[in-house]
C-alpha positions as CSV (number, residue, x, y, z in Angstrom):
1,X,-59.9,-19.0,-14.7
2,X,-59.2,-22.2,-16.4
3,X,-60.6,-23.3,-19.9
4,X,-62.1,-26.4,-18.4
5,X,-63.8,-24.4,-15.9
6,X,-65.0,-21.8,-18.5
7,X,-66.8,-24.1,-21.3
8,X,-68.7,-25.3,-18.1
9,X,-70.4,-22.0,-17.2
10,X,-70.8,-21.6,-21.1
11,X,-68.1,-19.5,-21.7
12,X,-65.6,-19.4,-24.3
13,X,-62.1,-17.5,-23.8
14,X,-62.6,-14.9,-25.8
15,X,-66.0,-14.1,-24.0
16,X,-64.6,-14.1,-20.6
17,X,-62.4,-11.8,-21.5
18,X,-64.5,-9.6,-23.4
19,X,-67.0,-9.6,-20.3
20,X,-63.8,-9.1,-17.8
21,X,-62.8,-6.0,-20.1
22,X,-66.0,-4.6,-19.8
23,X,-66.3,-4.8,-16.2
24,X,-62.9,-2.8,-15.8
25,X,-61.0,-6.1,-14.9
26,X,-57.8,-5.9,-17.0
27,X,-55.7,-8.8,-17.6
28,X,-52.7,-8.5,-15.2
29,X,-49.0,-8.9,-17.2
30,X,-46.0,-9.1,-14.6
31,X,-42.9,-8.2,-16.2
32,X,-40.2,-10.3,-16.6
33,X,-37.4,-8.7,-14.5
34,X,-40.2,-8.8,-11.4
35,X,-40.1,-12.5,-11.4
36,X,-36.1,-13.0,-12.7
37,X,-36.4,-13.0,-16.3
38,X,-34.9,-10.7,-18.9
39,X,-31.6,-9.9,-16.8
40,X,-33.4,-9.1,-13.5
41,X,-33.3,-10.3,-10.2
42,X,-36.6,-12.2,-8.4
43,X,-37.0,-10.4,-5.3
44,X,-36.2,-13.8,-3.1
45,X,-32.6,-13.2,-4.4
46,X,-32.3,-9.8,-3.7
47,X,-29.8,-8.4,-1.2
48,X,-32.1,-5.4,0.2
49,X,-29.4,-3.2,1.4
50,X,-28.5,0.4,3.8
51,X,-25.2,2.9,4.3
52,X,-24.1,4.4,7.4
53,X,-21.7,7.0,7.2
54,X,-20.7,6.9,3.7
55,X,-17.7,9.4,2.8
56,X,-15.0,9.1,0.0
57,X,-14.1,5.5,0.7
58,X,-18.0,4.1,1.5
59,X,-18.7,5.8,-1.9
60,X,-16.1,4.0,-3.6
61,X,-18.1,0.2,-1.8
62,X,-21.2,1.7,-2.7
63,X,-20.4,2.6,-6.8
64,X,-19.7,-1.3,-6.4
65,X,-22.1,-2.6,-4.8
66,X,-25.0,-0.9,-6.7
67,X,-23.5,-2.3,-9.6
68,X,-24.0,-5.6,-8.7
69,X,-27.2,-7.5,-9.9
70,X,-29.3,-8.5,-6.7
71,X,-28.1,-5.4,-4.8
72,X,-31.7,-2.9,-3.9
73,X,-30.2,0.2,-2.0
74,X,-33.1,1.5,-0.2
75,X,-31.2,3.9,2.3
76,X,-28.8,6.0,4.1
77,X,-28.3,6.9,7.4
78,X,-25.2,9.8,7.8
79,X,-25.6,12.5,10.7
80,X,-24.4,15.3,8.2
81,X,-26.9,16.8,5.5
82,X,-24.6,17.2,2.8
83,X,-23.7,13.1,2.7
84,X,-27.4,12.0,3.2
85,X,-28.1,14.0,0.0
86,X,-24.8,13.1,-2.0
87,X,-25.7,9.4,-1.1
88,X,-29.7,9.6,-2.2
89,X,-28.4,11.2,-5.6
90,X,-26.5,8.1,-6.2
91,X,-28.9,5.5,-4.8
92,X,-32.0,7.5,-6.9
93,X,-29.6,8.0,-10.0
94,X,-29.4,3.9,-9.9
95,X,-32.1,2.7,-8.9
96,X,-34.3,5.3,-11.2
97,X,-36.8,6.8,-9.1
98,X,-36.4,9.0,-5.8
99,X,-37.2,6.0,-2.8
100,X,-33.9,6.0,-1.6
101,X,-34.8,7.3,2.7
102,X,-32.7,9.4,4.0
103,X,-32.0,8.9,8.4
104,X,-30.0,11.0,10.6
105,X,-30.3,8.7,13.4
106,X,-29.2,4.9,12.3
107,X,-31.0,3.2,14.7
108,X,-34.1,4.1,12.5
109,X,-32.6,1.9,9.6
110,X,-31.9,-0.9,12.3
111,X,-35.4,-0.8,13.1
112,X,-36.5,-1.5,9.5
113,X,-37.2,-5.1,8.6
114,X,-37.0,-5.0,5.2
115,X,-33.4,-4.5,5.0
116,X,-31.0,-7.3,4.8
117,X,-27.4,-6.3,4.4
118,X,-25.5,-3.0,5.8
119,X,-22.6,-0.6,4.5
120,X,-20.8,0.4,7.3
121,X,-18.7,3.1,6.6
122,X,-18.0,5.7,9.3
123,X,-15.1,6.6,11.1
124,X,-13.6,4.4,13.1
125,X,-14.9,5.6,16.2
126,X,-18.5,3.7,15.6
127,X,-17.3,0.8,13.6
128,X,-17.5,-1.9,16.2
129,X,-20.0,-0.3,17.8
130,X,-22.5,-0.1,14.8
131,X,-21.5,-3.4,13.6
132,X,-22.6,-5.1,16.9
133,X,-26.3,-2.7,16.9
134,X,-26.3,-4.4,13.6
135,X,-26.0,-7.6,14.1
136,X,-28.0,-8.0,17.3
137,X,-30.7,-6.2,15.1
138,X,-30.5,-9.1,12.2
139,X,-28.5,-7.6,9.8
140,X,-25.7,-8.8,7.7
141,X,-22.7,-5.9,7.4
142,X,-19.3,-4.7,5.2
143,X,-18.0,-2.6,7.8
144,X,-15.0,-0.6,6.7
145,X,-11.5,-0.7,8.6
146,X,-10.3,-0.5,11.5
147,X,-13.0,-3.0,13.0
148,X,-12.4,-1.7,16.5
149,X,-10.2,0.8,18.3
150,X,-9.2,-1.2,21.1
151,X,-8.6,-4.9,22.1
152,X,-12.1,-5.6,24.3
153,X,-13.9,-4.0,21.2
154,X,-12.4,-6.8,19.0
155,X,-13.2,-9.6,21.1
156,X,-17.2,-8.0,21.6
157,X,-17.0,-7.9,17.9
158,X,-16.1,-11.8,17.2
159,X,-18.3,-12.9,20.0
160,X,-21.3,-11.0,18.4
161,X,-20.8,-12.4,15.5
162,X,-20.4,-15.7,16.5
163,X,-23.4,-15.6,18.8
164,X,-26.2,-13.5,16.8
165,X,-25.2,-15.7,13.6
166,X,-24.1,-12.9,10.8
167,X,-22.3,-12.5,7.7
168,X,-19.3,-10.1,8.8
169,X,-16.6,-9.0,6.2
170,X,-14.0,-6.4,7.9
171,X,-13.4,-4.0,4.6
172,X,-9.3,-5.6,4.2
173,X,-9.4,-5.9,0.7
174,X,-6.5,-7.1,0.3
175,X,-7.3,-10.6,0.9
176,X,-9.3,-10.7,-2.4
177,X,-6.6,-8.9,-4.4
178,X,-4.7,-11.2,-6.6
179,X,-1.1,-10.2,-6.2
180,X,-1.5,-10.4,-2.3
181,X,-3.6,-13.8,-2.8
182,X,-0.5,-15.0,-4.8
183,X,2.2,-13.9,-2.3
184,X,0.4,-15.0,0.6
185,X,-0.1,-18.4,-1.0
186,X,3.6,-18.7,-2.0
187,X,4.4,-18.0,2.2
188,X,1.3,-20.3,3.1
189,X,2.1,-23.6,0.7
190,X,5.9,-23.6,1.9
191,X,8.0,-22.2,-1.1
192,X,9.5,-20.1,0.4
193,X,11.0,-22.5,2.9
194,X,10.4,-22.4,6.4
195,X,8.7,-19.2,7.0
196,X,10.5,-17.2,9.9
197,X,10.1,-13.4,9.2
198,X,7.0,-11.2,8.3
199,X,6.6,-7.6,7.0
200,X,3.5,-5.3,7.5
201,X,3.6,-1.9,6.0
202,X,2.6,0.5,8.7
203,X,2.6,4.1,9.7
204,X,3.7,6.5,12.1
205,X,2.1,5.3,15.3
206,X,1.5,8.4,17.4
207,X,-1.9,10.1,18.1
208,X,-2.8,13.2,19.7
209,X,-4.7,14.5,22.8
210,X,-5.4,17.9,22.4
211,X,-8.7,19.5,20.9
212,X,-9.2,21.8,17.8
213,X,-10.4,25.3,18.2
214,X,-14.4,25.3,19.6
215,X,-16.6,26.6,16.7
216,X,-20.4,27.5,16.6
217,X,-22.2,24.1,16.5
218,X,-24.2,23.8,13.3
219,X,-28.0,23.1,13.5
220,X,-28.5,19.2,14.4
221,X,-30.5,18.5,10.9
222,X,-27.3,19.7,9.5
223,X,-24.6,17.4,11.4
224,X,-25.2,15.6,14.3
225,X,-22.5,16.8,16.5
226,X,-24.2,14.4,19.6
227,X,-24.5,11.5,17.2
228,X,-21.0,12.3,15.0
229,X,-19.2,11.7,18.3
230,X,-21.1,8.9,19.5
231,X,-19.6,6.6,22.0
232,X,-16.0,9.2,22.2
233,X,-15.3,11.7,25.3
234,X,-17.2,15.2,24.2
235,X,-15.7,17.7,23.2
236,X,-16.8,21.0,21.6
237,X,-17.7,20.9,17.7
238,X,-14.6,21.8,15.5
239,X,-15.6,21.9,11.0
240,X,-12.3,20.2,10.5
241,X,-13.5,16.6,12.5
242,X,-16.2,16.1,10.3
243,X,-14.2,17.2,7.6
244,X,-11.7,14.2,8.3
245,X,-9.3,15.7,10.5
246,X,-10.4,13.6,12.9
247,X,-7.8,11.0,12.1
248,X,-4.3,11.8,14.6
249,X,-6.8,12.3,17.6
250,X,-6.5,9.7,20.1
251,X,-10.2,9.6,21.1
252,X,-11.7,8.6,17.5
253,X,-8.7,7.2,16.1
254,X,-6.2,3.9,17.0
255,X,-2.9,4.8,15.9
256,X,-0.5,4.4,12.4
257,X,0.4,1.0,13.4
258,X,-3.3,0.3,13.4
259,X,-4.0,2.9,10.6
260,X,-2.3,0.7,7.7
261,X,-1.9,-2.1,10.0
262,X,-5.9,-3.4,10.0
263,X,-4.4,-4.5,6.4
264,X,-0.9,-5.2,6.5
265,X,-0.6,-7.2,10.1
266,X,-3.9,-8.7,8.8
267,X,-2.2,-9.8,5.6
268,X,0.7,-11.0,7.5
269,X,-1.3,-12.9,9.8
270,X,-3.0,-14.9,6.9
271,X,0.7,-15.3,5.5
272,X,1.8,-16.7,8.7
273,X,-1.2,-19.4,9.4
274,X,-2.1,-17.2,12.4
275,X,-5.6,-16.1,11.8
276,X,-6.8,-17.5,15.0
277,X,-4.0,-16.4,17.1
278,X,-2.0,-13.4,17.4
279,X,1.8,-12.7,18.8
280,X,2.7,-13.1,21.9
281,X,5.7,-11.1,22.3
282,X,5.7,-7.0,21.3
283,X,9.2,-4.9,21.5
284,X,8.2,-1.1,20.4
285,X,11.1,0.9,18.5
286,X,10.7,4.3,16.8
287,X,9.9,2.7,13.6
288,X,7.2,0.5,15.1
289,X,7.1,-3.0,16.9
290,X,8.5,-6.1,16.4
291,X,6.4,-9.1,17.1
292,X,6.2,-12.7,18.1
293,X,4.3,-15.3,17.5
294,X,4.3,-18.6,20.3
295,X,6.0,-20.8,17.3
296,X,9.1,-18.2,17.0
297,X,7.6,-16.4,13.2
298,X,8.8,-12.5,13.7
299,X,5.8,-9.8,12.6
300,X,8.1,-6.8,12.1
301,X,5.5,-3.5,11.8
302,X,7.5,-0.5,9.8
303,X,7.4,2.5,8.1
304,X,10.6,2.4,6.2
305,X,12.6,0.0,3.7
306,X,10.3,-0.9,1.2
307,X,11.1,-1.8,-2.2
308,X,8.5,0.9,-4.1
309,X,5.8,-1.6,-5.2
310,X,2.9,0.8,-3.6
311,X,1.1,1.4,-0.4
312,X,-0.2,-1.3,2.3
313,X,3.1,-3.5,1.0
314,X,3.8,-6.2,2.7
315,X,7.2,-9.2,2.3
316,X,7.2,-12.6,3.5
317,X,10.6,-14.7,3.9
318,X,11.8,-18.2,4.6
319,X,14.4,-20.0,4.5
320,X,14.9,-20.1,0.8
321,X,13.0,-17.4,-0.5
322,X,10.8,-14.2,-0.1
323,X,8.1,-12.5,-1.6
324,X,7.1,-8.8,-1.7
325,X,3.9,-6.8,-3.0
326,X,1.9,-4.0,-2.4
327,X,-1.1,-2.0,-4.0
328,X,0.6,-1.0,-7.1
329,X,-0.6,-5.0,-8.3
330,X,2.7,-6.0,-8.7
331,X,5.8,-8.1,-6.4
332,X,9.1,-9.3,-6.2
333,X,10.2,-12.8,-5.6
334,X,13.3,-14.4,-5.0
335,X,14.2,-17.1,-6.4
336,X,12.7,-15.4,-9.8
337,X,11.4,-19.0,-10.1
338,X,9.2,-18.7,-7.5
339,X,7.2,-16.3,-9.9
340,X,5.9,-18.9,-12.3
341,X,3.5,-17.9,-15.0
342,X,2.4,-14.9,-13.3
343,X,2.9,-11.8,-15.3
344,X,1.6,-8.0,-15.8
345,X,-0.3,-5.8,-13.5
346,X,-3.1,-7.0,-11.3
347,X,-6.0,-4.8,-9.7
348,X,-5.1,-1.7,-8.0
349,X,-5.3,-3.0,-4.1
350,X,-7.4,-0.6,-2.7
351,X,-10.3,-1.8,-4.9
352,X,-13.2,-3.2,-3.0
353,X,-14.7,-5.0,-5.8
354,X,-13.8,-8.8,-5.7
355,X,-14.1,-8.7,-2.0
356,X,-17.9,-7.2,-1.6
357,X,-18.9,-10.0,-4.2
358,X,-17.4,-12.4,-1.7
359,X,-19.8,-10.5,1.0
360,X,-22.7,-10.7,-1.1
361,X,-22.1,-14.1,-1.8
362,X,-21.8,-15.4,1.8
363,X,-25.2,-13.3,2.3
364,X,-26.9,-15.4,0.0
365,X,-25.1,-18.9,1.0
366,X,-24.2,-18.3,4.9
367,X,-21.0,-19.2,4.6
368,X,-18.3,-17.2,6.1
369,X,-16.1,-14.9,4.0
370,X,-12.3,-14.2,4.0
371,X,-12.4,-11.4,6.5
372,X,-15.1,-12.6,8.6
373,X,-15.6,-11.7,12.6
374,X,-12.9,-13.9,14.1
375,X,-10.3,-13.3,11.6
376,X,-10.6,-9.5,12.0
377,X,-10.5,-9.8,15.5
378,X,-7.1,-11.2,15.7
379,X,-5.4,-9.2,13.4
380,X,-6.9,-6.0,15.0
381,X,-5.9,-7.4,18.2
382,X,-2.1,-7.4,17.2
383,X,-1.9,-3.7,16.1
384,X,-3.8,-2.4,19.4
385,X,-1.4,-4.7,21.4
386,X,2.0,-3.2,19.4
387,X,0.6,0.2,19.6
388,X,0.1,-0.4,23.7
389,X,3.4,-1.7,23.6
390,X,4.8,1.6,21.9
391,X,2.6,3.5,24.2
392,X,4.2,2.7,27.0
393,X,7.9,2.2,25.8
394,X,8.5,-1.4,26.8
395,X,8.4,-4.9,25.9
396,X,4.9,-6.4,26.6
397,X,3.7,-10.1,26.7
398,X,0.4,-11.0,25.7
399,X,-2.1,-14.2,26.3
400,X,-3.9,-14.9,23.6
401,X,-6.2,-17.0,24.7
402,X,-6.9,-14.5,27.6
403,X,-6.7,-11.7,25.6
404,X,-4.4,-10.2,28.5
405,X,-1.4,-8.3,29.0
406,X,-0.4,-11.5,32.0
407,X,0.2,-9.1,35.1
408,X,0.8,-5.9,33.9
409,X,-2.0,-4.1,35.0
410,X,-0.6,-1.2,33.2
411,X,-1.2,-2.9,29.6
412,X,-4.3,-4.5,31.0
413,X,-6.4,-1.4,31.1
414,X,-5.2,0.1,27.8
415,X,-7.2,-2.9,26.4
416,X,-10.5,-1.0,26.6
417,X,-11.6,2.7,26.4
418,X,-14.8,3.8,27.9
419,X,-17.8,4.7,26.2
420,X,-20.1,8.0,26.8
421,X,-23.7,7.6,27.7
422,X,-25.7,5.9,26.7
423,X,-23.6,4.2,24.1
424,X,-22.3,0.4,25.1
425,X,-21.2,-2.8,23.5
C-alpha cells in the first residue's frame, strides 16, 4: 500500500506491517535472478527449450546449449528408455531440481505451448520430417545433419520454413568455425582469383539394402520400435539399428556423398556464391561426382587426396591461388600471402558452440541464421542429386529451378522416397 494512502487510514508503516504480520500476510521478496538481476535471466528472455532423439552428437549441442544463459531445458522426447533417462540426468543435474519430462512419443512435446525452441537430433530418417511437425506446430528448431534424405524432402523443408515463419539452423557447423569462415571468405572476396574449382570432402557413397538378423522386439516403453522407424519401410527390430548401425542402410540413411557432404558441398556452396542454387551438371566416378554449376565453377565430391588438415576438409582454387582447411582448425594457402595475420589453431570443427549461439540469437531477434531453411535445402539438394547420379552410373542434368532431373524420368523418381503410414510431409 502506499505511504500516502496509509497516514490516511491512520496508519504508520511500521503498523501496517505489524498488523499484516499478524494476520499471516508476509511481505513478498522476489529474487533477483526471477526478474533478471544478479546474473539471471527474466523469463521474457528465456529460450524455453526440448530434445528429440538426443545420442552422442545431440549430447554434445545439448552440454552447449544448457550452458548458455537464457536456455530453460524442460524436456526430452527419445523413443528408447535408456536416452530419455541419460538426457533427464543432465537436464535435472543443470537445471537443479528433477522437472525435466520425459516423452516417448514427440508429438506430446509439440503439443506443449510452453516450449519455444527444439533440439532435433535423431537419425536422419526423421529429420525433415520432425522439423516440418515442428514448425507447423510453432516451434523454432537446431535440427542436426543431414536435413533430408531426398531432394522433395529438402524443398518441403525450405517451403515450411518459409511459409510457417521459423528460425531453422541445419546443424553444419562449419559455417561458424573460424578457419572455414576465413577460407571461405578468401574464395568469396576474390583473392584467390577467379574462382573455377571446388573441393568437398566426402565419403564412400554406397548404401545397403539388405536387413540385419530379426531379434525379439523389446517392450515399447523400452524403445519404440513403431516410432524408431517412423516414416522408413518396416522391417523387423534388429539391437544393432538403435545402436547406430543404422547408418549404410539405404532406407534410414542417404549415402557417403551426403554423409560428409551435408557439410562439405554445403561449405563449398557458400565458397562458390551458390547458396541459392545448386549444379546443374553431375558426372559419377568411383571416387564420387564431379559437378557443375550454370556459370562453369566445378564442385568435385572425393574421398581421396587431401592434404591431412582433418576431417570434413574442404579446398577452394582460382586463378591465382587456393586455399585448404578442415576440422583440425588449421589450412594451407597459396600464395603464403594470402594468409595474412592469421596464425595458430582455431576451434576443433566439429564444435557446435559458436553456431547454436547464432541459433539462439536469431530466436530472440527473428533474423535468419547462417544455415537457415533455404540454404540447407540447396546444398542437400546437390549431394542427393550426385549420389542419384552415382546410382545410376551416368551423367545427369538437373533444373534447379524445377528441382528436376529435365526428362529422365528415371532420375525424376529417385527425387522422393515414400513414407509409411501415417507419417507425411
Amino acid at each position: 500500500m502506499h505511504l500516502r494512502a496509509l497516514r490516511q487510514r491512520g496508519l504508520s508503516r511500521r503498523s501496517f506491517l505489524r498488523q499484516s504480520l499478524a494476520a499471516g500476510l508476509a511481505p513478498l521478496v522476489v529474487p533477483g535472478r526471477v526478474l533478471g538481476l544478479d546474473g539471471g535471466v527474466a523469463p521474457s528472455n528465456r529460450v524455453v527449450m526440448a530434445g528429440f532423439g538426443i545420442g552422442s552428437r545431440g549430447t554434445q549441442d545439448l552440454n552447449s546449449l544448457i550452458h548458455e544463459p537464457e536456455v530453460q531445458f524442460v524436456a526430452i522426447a527419445d523413443v528408447r528408455e535408456v536416452r530419455r533417462q541419460a538426457v533427464k540426468a543432465i537436464i535435472d543435474q543443470k537445471n537443479g531440481d528433477t522437472g525435466c519430462r520425459m516423452y516417448r512419443d514427440f508429438r506430446e512435446v509439440l503439443a506443449r505451448k510452453d516450449i519455444d525452441a527444439l533440439l532435433i537430433a535423431t537419425g536422419d530418417r526423421w529429420h525433415s520430417l520432425a522439423s516440418i511437425l515442428a514448425a507447423k506446430a510453432g516451434k523454432d528448431m537446431y535440427c542436426e545433419k543431414p536435413c533430408s534424405t531426398n531432394i522433395a524432402d529438402s524443398v518441403a523443408l525450405a517451403e515450411t520454413m518459409r511459409r510457417y515463419g521459423r528460425v531453422y539452423q541445419a546443424g553444419t557447423q562449419r559455417r561458424n568455425v573460424s578457419n572455414f569462415m576465413f577460407a571461405a571468405e578468401l574464395a568469396r572476396s576474390g583473392k584467390l582469383g577467379r574462382l573455377h574449382t571446388v573441393h568437398a570432402n566426402t565419403l564412400a557413397p554406397a548404401t545397403k539394402l539388405e536387413w540385419l538378423p530379426a531379434e525379439p522386439e523389446p517392450g515399447r516403453d523400452e524403445v519404440d520400435w513403431d516410432m524408431w522407424l517412423g516414416p522408413c519401410p518396416w522391417r523387423p527390430y534388429n539391437a544393432l539399428y538403435v545402436a547406430g548401425r543404422w547408418r549404410g542402410h539405404f532406407d534410414f540413411h542417404g549415402g557417403g556423398i551426403l554423409e560428409w557432404g551435408s557439410h562439405t558441398v554445403d561449405l563449398c556452396q557458400w565458397a562458390a556464391s551458390a547458396d541459392h542454387t545448386a549444379p546443374v551438371l553431375y558426372e559419377p566416378n568411383e571416387d564420387g561426382c564431379v559437378a557443375t554449376y550454370a556459370n562453369g565453377v566445378k564442385l568435385v565430391m572425393r574421398t581421396t587426396g587431401w592434404l591431412g588438415l582433418g576431417t570434413c576438409s574442404v579446398r577452394y582454387e582460382g586463378d591465382e591461388g587456393w586455399v585448404e582447411t578442415g576440422d583440425r582448425g588449421e589450412f594451407k594457402v597459396y600464395p603464403e600471402s594470402l594468409r595474412g595475420e592469421r596464425t595458430g589453431r582455431a576451434q576443433a570443427g566439429t564444435h557446435p558452440g559458436t553456431h547454436l549461439r547464432q541459433f539462439l540469437d536469431c530466436v530472440k531477434s527473428r533474423a535468419q541464421p547462417a544455415a537457415n531453411g533455404d540454404v540447407a535445402c540447396q546444398s542437400h539438394i546437390a549431394c542427393h542429386a550426385a549420389y542419384v547420379a552415382w546410382q545410376l552410373g551416368r551423367k545427369l542434368r538437373y533444373d534447379p529451378v524445377k528441382n528436376e532431373f529435365p526428362g529422365d524420368e528415371d532420375a525424376n523418381r529417385m527425387r522422393s522416397r515414400a513414407k509409411r503410414e501415417p507419417w507425411r510431409v
